[in-house]
N, C-alpha and C positions, 0 to 999 in steps of 0.2 A: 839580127843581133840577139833578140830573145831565145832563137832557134841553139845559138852557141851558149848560149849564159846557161840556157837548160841542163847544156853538157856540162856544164861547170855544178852548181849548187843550186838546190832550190831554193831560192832567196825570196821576201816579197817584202814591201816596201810601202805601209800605209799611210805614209806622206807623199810617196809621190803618186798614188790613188789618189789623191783630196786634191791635189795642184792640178791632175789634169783637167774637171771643168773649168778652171779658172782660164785655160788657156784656150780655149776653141767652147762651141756651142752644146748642150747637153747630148743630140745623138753624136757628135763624133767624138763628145767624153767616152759615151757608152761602147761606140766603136772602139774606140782605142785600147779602152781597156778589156773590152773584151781580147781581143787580137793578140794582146799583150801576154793574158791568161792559155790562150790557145797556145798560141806559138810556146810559150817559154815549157807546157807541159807535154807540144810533141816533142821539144828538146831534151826533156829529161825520159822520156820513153825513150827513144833513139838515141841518146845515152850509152843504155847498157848494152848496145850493138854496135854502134859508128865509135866510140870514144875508144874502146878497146881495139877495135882494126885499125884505127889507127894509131893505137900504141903503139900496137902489135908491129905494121907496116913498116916504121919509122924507125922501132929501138928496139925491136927484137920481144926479149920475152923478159923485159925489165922489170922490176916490181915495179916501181912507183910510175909507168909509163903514162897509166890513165890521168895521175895526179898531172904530169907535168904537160898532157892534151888540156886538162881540164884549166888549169893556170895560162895556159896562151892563150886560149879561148875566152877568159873573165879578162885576160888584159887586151887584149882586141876590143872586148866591151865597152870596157873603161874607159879607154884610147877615145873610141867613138861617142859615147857620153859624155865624156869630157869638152867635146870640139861642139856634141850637140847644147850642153850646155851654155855656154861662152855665147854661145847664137841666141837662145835662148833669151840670156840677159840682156845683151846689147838690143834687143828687138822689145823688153821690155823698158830698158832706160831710152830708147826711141819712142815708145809711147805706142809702140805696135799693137804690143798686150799689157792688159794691165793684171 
């Protein structure tokens, strides 16, 4: 998912850095977010090569092609943040994590 979001924008988010110890123990805080950092910046490298072939592939030689790769690819994200979220919660109003 971060590999797509890369292709989308570079975005970063220092609340949900501070929420990941809270949910698992400090090395796989540290994993996670390392992974996190990895993935989302080979995304945005391979970006300016995969995002454009497959504009390119799909809509010809459109202006705005990368924009509307790069918009399915952040609503794919969302999609799946969304559903990981909802998990998320119910696993804390269980008393799973606190």
């Amino acid at each position: 998912g971060v590999v797509i979001f890369g292709f989308g924008f570079q975005c970063y988010n220092g609340h949900i850095m501070q929420l990941i110890p809270m949910t698992t123990v400090a090395t796989g805080a540290t994993f996670g977010i390392s992974m996190f950092f990895i993935f989302t910046n080979i995304g945005s490298f391979l970006a300016s090569v995969v995002t454009p072939a497959i504009a390119h592939s799909i809509m010809g030689d459109a202006l705005r092609g990368d924009w509307y790769v790069a918009a399915v690819g952040l609503l794919i994200c969302a999609i799946v943040e969304f559903f990981f979220c909802k998990k998320v919660k119910a696993n804390v109003e269980a008393g799973v994590l606190k």
